[in-house]
N, CA and C atoms as an extended XYZ file, in Angstrom:
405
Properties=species:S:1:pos:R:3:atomname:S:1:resname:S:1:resid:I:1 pbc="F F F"
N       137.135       79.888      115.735 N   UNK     1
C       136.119       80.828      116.149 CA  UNK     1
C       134.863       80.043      116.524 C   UNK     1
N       134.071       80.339      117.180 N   UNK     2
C       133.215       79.489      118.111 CA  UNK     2
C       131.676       80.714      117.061 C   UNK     2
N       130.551       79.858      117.046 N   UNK     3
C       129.404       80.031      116.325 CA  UNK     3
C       128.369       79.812      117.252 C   UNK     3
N       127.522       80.711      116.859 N   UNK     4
C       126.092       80.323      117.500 CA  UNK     4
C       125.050       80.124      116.128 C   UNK     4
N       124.359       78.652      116.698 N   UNK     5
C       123.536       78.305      115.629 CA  UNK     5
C       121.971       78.595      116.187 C   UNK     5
N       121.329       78.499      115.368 N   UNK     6
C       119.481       79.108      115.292 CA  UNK     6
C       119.391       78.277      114.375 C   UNK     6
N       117.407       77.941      114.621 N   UNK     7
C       116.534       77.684      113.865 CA  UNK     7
C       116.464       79.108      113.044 C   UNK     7
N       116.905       79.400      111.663 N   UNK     8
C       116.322       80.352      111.274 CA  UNK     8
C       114.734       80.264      110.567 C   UNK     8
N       114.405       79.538      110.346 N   UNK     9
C       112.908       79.183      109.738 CA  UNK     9
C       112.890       78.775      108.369 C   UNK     9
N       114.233       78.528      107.715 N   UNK    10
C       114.401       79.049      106.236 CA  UNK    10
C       113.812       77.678      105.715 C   UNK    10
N       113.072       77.485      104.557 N   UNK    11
C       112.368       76.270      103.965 CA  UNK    11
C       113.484       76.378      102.724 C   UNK    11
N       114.769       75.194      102.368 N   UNK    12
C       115.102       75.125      101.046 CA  UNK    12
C       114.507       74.313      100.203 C   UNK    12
N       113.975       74.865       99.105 N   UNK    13
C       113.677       73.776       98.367 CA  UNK    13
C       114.799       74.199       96.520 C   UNK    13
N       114.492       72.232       96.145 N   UNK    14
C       115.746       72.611       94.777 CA  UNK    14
C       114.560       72.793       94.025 C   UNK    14
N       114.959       73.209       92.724 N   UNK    15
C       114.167       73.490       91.248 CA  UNK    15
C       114.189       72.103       90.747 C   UNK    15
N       113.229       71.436       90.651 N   UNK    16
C       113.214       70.435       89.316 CA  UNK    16
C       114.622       69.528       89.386 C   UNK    16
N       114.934       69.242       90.918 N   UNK    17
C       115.726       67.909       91.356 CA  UNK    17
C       116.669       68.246       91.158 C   UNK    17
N       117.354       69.843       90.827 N   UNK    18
C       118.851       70.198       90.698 CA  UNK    18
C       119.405       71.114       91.559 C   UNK    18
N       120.877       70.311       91.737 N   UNK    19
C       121.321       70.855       93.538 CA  UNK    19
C       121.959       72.092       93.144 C   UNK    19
N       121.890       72.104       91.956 N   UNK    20
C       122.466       73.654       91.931 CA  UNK    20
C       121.322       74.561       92.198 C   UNK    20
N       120.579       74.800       91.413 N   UNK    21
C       119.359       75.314       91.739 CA  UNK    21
C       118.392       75.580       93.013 C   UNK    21
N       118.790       76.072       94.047 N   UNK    22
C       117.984       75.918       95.529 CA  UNK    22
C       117.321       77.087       95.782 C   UNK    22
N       116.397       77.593       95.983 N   UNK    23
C       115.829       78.469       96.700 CA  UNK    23
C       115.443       78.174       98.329 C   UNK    23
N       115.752       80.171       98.601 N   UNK    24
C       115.616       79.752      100.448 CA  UNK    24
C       114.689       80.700      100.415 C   UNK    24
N       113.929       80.685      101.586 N   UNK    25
C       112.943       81.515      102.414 CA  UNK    25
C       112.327       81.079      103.621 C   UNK    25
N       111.675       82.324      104.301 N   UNK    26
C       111.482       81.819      105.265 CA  UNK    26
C       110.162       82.002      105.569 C   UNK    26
N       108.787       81.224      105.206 N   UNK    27
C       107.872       81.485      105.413 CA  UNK    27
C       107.133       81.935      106.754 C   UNK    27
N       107.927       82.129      107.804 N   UNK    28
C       107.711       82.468      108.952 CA  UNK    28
C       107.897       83.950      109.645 C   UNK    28
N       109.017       84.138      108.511 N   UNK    29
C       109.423       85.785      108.648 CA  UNK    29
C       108.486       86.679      108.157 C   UNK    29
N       108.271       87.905      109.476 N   UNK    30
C       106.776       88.642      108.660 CA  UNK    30
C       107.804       89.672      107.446 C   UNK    30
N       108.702       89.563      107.338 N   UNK    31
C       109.538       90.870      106.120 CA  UNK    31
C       108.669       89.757      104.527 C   UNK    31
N       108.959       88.532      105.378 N   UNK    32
C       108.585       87.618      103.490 CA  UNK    32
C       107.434       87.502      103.300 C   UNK    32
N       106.474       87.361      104.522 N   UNK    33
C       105.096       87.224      104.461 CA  UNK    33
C       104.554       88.947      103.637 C   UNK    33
N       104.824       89.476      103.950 N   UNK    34
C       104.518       91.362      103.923 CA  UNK    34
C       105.139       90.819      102.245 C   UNK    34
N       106.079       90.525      101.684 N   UNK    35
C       106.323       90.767      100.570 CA  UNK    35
C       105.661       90.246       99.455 C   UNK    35
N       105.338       88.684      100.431 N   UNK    36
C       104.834       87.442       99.491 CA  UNK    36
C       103.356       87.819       99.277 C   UNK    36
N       102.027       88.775      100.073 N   UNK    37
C       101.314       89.014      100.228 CA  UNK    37
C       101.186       90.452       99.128 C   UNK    37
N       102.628       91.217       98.894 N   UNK    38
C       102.925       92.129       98.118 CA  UNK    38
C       102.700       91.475       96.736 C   UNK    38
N       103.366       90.499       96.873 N   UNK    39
C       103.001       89.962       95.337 CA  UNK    39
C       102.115       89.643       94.727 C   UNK    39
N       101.364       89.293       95.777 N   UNK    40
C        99.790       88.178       95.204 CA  UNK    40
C        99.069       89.636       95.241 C   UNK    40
N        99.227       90.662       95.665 N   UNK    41
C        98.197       91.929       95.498 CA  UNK    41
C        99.033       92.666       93.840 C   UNK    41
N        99.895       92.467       93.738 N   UNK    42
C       100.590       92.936       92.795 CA  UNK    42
C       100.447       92.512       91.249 C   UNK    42
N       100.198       91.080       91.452 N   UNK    43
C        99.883       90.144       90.296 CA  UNK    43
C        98.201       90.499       89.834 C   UNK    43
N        97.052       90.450       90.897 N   UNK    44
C        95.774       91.085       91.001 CA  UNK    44
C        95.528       92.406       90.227 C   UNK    44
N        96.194       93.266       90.582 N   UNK    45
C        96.353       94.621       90.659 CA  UNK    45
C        97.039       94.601       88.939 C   UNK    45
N        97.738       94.078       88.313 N   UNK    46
C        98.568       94.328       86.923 CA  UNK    46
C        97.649       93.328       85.957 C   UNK    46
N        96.930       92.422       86.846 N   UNK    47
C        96.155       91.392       85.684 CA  UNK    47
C        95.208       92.439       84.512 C   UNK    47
N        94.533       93.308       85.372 N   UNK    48
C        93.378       94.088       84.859 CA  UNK    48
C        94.013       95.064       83.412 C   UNK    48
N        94.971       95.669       84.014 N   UNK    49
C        96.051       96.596       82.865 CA  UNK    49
C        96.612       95.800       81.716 C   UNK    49
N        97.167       94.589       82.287 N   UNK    50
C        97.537       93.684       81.368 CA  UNK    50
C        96.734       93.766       80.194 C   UNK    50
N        95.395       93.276       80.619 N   UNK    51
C        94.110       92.559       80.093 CA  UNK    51
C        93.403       93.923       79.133 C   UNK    51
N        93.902       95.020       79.773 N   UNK    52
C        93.004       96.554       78.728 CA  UNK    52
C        94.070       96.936       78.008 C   UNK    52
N        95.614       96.420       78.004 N   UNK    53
C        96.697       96.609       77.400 CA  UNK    53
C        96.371       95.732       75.927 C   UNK    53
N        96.324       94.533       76.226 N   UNK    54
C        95.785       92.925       75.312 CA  UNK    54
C        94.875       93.716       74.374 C   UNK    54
N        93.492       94.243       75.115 N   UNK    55
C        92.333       95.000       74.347 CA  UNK    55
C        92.681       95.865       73.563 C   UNK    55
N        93.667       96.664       73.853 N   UNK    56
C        94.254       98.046       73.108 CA  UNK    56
C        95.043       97.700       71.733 C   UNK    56
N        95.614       96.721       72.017 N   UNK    57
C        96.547       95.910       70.819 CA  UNK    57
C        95.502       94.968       69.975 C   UNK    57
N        94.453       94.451       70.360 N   UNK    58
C        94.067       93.441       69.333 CA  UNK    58
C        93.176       94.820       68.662 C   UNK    58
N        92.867       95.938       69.018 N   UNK    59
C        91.991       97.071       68.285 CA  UNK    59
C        92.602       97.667       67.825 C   UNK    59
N        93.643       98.485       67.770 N   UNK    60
C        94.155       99.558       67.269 CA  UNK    60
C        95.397       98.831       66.646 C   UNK    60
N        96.398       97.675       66.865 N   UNK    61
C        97.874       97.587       66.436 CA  UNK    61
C        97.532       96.800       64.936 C   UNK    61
N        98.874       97.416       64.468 N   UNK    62
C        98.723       97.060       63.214 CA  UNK    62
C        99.581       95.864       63.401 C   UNK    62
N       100.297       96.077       64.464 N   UNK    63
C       101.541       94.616       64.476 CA  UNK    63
C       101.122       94.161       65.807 C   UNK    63
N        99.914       93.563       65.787 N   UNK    64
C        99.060       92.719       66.694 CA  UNK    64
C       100.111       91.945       67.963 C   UNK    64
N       100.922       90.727       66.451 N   UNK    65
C       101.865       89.740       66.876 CA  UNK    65
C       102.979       90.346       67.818 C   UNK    65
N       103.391       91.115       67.311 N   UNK    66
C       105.127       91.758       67.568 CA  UNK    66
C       104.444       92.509       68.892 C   UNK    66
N       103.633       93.217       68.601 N   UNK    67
C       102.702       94.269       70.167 CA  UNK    67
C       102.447       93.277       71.409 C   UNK    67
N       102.052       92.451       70.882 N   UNK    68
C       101.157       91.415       72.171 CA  UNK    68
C       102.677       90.331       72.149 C   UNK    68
N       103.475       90.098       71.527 N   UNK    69
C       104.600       89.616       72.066 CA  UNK    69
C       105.352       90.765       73.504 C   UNK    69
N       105.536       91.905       72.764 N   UNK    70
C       106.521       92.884       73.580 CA  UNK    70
C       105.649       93.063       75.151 C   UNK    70
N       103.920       92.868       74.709 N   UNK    71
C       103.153       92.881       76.473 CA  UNK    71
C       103.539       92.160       76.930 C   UNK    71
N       104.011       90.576       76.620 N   UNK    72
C       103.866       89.476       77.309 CA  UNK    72
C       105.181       89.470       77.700 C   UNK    72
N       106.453       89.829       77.299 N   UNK    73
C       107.818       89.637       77.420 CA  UNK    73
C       107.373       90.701       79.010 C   UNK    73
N       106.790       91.864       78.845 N   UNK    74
C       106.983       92.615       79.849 CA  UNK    74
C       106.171       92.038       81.125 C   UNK    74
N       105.437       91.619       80.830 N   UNK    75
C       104.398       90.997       82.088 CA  UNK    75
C       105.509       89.723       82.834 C   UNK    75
N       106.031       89.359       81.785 N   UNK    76
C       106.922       88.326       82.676 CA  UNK    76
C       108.107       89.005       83.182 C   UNK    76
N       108.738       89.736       83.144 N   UNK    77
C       109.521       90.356       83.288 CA  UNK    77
C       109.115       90.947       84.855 C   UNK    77
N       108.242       91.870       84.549 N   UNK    78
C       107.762       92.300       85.759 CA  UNK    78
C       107.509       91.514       87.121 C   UNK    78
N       106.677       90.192       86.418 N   UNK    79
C       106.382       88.864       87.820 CA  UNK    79
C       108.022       88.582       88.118 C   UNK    79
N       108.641       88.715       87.140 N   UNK    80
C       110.085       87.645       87.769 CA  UNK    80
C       110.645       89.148       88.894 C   UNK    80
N       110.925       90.227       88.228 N   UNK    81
C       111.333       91.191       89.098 CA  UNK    81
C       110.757       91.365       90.549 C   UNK    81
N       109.247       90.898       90.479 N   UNK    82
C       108.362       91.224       91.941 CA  UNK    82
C       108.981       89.446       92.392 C   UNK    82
N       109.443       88.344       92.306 N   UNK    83
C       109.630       87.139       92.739 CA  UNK    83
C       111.142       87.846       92.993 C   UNK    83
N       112.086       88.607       92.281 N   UNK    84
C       112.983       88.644       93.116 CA  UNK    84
C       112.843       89.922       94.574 C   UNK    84
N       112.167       90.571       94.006 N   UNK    85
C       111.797       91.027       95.333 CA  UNK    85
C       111.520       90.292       96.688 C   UNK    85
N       110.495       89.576       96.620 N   UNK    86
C       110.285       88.804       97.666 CA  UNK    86
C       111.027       87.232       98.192 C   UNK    86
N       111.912       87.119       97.033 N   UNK    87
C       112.480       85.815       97.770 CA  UNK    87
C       113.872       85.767       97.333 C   UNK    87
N       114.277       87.659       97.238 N   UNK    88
C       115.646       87.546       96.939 CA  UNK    88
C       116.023       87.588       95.403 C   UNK    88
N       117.081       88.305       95.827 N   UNK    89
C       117.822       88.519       94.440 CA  UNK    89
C       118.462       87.328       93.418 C   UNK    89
N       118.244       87.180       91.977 N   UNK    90
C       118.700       86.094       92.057 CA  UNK    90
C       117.913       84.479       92.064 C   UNK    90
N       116.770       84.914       92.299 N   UNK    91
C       115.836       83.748       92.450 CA  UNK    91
C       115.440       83.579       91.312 C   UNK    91
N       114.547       84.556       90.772 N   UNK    92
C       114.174       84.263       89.315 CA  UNK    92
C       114.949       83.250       88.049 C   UNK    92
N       116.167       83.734       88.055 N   UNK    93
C       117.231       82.789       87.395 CA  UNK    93
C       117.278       81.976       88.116 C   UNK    93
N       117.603       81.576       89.048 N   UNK    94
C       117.617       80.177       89.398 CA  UNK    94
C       116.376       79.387       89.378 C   UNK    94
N       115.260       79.700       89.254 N   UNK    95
C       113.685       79.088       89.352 CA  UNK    95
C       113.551       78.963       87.734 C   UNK    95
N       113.524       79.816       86.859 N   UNK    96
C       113.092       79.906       85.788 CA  UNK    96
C       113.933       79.989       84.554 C   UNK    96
N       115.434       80.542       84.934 N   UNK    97
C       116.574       80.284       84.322 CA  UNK    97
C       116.061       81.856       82.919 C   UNK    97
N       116.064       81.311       81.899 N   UNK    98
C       115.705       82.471       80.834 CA  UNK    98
C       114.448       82.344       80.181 C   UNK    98
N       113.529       81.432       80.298 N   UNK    99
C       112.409       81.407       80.654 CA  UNK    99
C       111.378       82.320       80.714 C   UNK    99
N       110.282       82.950       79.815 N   UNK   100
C       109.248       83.592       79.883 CA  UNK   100
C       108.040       83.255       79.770 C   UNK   100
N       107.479       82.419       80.927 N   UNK   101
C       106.146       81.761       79.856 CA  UNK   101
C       105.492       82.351       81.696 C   UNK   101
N       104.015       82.694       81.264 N   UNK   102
C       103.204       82.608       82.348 CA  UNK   102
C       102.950       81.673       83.076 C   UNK   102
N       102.678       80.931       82.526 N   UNK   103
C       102.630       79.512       82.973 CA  UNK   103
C       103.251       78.750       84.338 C   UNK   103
N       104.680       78.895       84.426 N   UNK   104
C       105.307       78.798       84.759 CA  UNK   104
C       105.470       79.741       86.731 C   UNK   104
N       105.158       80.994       86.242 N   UNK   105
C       104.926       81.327       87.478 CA  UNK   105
C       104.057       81.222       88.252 C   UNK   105
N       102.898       80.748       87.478 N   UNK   106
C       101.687       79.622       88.272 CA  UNK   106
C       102.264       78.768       88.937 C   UNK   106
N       102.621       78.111       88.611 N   UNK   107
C       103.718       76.588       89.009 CA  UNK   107
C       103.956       76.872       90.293 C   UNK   107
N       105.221       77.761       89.890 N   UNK   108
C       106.093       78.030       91.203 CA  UNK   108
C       105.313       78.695       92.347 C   UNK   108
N       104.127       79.984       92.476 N   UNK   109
C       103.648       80.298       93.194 CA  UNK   109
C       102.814       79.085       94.143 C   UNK   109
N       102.268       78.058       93.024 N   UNK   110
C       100.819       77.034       93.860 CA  UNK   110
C       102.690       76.410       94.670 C   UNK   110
N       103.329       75.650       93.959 N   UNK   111
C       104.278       75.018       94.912 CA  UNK   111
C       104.457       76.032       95.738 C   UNK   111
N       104.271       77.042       96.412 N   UNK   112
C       104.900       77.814       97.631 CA  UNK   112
C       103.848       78.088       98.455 C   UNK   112
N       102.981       78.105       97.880 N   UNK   113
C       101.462       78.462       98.985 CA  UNK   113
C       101.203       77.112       99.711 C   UNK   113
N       101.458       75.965       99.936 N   UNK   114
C       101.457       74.804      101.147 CA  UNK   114
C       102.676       75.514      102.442 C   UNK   114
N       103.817       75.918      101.760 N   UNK   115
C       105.114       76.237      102.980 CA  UNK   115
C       103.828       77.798      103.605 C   UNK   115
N       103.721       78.431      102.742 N   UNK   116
C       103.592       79.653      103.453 CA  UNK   116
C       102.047       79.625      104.438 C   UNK   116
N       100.798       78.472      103.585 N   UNK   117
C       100.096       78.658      104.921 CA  UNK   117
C       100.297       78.084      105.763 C   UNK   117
N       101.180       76.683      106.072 N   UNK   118
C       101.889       75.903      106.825 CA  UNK   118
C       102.255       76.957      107.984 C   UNK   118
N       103.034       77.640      107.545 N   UNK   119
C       103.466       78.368      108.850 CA  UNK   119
C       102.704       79.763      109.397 C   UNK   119
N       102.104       80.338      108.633 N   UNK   120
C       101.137       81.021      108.978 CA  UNK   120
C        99.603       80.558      109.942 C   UNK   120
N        99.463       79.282      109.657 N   UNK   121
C        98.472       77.880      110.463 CA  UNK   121
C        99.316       77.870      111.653 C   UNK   121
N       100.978       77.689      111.820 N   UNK   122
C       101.183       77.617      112.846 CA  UNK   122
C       101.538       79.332      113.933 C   UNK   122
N       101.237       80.326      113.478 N   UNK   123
C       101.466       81.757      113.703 CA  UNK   123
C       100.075       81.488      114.527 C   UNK   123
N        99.045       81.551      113.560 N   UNK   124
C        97.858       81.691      113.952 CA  UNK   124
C        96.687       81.066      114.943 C   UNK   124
N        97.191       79.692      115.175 N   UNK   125
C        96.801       78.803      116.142 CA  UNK   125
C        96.995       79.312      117.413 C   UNK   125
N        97.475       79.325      117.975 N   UNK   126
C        97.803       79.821      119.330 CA  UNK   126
C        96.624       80.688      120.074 C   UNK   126
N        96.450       82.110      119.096 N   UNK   127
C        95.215       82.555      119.114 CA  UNK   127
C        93.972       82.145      118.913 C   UNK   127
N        93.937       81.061      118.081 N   UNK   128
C        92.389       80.563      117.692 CA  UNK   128
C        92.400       79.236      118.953 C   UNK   128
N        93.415       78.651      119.442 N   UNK   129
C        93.370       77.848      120.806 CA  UNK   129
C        92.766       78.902      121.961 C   UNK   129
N        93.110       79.474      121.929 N   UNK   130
C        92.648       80.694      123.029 CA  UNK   130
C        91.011       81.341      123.359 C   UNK   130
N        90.550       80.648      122.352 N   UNK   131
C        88.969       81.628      122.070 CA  UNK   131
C        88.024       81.140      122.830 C   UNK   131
N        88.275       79.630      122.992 N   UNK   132
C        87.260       79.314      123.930 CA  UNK   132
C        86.071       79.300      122.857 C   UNK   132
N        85.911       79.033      121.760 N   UNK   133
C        84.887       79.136      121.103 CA  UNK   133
C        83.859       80.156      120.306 C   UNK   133
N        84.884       81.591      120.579 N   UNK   134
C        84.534       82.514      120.036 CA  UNK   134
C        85.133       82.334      118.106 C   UNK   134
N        84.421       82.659      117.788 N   UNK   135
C        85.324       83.129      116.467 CA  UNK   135
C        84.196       82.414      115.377 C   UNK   135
């Protein structure tokens, strides 16, 4: 059977030097940009609740520890669910494996923000070549 090949745009990168471990995306595609932009408003948007959730438990819980454990299990939970949203099903485990630490999705987000303005720099140029000095 005869194939047609494309640049699809897809950036692989492995986890922590293991070939099993690969994540794909395509920082060029506006479906990932729209999602990846979903996330970073999403993470913004849950910090604040998080943070009056935290307040609610260190005032009122009698089981401080066990309360502010069960927020934090859920806050990660939630970031890994919005990361498989946007870069696919399946990613989370392979990036983070069983893994709950905040921390961590810091990591992985700063490593992805060079690919994604990379190609968004190259989206956007074209137009800012064009201005003639406006802008």
């Amino acid at each position: 059977m005869e194939s047609i090949k494309y640049n699809d745009g897809k950036i692989r990168l492995m986890i922590n030097d293991d070939p099993d471990r690969v994540i794909t995306f395509a920082p060029d595609d506006v479906g990932f940009v729209s999602r990846y932009y979903e996330l970073v408003d999403f993470i913004e948007g849950k910090q604040m609740e998080y943070v009056q959730k935290a307040e609610e438990i260190d005032k009122s819980s009698d089981m401080k520890d066990k309360d502010g454990l069960k927020l934090y299990k859920t806050m990660c939970e939630d970031i890994k669910n919005q990361i498989d949203y946007v870069f696919g099903n399946g990613t989370s485990q392979a990036v983070f494996e069983d893994s709950l630490r905040l921390d961590m999705f810091e990591q992985f987000l700063v490593g992805i923000v060079p690919y994604v303005k990379k190609a968004r720099e190259n989206k956007v140029r074209p137009y800012l070549q064009n201005t003639n000095g406006v802008l």
